[in-house]
Rosetta silent file (secondary structure, phi, psi, omega in degrees, C-alpha in Angstrom):
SEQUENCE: XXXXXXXXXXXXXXXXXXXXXXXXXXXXXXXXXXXXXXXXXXXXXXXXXXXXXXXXXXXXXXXXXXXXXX
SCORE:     score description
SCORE:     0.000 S_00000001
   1 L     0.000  -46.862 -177.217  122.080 -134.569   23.204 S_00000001
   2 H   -81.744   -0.527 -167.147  119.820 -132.912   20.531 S_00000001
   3 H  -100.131  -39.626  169.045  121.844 -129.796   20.708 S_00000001
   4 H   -42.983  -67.011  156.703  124.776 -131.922   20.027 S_00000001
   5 H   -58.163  -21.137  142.716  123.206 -133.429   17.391 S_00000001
   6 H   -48.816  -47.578  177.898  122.456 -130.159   15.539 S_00000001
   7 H   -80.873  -28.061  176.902  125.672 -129.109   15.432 S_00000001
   8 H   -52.090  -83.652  156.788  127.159 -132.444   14.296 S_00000001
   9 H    -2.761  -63.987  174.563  123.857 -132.209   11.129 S_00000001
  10 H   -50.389  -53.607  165.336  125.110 -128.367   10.686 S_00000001
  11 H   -19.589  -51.163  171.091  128.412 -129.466   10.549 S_00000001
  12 H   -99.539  -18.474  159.063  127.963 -131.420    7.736 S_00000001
  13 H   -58.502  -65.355 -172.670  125.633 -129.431    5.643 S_00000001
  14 H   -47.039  -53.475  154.366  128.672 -126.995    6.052 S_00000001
  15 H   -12.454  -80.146  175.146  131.018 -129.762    4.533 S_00000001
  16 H   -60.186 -124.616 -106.367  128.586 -130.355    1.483 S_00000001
  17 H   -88.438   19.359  131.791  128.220 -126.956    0.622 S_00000001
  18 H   -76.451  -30.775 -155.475  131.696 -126.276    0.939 S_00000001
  19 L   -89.595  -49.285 -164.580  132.933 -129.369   -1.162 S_00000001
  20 L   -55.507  -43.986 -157.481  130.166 -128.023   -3.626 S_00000001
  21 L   -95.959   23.100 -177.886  131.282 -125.174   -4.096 S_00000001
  22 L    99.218   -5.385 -150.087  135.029 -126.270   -4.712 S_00000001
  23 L  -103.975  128.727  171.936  136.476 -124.859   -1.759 S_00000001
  24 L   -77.256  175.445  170.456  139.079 -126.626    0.765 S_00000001
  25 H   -93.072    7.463  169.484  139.039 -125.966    4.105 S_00000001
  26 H   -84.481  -49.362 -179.384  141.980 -124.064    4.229 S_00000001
  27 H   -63.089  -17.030 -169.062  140.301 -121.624    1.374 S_00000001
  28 H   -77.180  -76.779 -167.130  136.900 -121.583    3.798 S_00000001
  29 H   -16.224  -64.674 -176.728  139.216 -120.747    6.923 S_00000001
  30 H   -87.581    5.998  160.703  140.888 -118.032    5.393 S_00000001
  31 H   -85.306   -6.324 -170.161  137.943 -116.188    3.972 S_00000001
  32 L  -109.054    0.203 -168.305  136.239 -116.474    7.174 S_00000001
  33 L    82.550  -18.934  169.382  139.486 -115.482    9.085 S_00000001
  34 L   -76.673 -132.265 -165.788  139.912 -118.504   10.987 S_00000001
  35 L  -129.337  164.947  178.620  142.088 -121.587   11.007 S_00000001
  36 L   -81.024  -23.188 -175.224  141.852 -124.858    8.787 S_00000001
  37 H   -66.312  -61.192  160.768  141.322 -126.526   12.398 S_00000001
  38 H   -31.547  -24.737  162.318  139.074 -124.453   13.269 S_00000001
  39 H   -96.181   -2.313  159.385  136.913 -125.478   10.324 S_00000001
  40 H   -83.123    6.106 -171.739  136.903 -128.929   11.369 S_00000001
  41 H  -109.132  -47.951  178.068  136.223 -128.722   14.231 S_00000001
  42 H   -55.039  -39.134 -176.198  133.030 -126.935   12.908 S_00000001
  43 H   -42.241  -63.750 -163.898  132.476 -129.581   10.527 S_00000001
  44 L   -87.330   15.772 -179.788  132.895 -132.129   12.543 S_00000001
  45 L    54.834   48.819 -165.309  130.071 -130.557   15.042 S_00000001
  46 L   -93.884  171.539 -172.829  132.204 -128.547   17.416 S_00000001
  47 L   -57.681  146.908  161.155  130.933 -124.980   18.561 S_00000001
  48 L  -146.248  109.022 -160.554  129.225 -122.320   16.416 S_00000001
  49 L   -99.283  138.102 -172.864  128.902 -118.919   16.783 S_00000001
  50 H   -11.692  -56.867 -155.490  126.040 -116.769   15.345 S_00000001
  51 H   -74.507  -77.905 -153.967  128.941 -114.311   13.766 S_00000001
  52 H   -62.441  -20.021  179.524  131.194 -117.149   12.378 S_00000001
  53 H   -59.265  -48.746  176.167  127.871 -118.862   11.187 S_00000001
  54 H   -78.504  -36.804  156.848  127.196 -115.955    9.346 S_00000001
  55 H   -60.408  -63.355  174.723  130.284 -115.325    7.873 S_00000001
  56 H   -50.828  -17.556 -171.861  130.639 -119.048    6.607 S_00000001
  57 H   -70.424  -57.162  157.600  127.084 -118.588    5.261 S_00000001
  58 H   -28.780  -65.728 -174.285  128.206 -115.485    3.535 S_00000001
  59 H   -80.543  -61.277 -177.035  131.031 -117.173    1.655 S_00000001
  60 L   -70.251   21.611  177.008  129.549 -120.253    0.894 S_00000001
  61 L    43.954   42.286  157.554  126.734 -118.112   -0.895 S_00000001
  62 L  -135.311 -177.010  177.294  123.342 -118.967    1.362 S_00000001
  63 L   -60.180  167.751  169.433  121.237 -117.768    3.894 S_00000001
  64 L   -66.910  -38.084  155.701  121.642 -118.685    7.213 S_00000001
  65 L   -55.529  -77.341 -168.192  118.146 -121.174    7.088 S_00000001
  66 L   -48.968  -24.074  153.880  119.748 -122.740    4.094 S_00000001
  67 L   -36.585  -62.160  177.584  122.961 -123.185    6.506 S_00000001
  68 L   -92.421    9.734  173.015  120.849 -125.174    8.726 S_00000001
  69 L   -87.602  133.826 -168.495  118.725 -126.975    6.222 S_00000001
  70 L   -77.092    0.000    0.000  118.968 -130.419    6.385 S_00000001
């Protein structure tokens, strides 16, 4: 349940600081190599792995902490 709830809370962090920076999720997708589903599915608090975490992190221009800051 709380692990659940983390990713949903990441999810949406990712959202905002995608939206901030202008970017659809088709433009996140294909800088990170994935799929626009695939970022909704992240979004929307679906699996996340260390690597793609770090790549989306990467792009959206923070740290990994700042990823996960609420």
């Amino acid at each position: 349940m709380a692990r659940e709830r983390e990713r949903r809370r990441v999810g949406a962090r990712i959202a905002a600081l995608r939206e901030a920076k202008g970017l659809t999720r088709t433009q996140l997708a294909a800088a990170i190599g994935a799929s626009e589903r695939t970022i909704a599915r992240i979004e929307t608090g679906g699996e996340l792995s260390f690597e793609r975490a770090d790549c989306i992190a990467q792009v959206l221009g923070v740290t990994l902490d700042e990823l996960r800051a609420a």
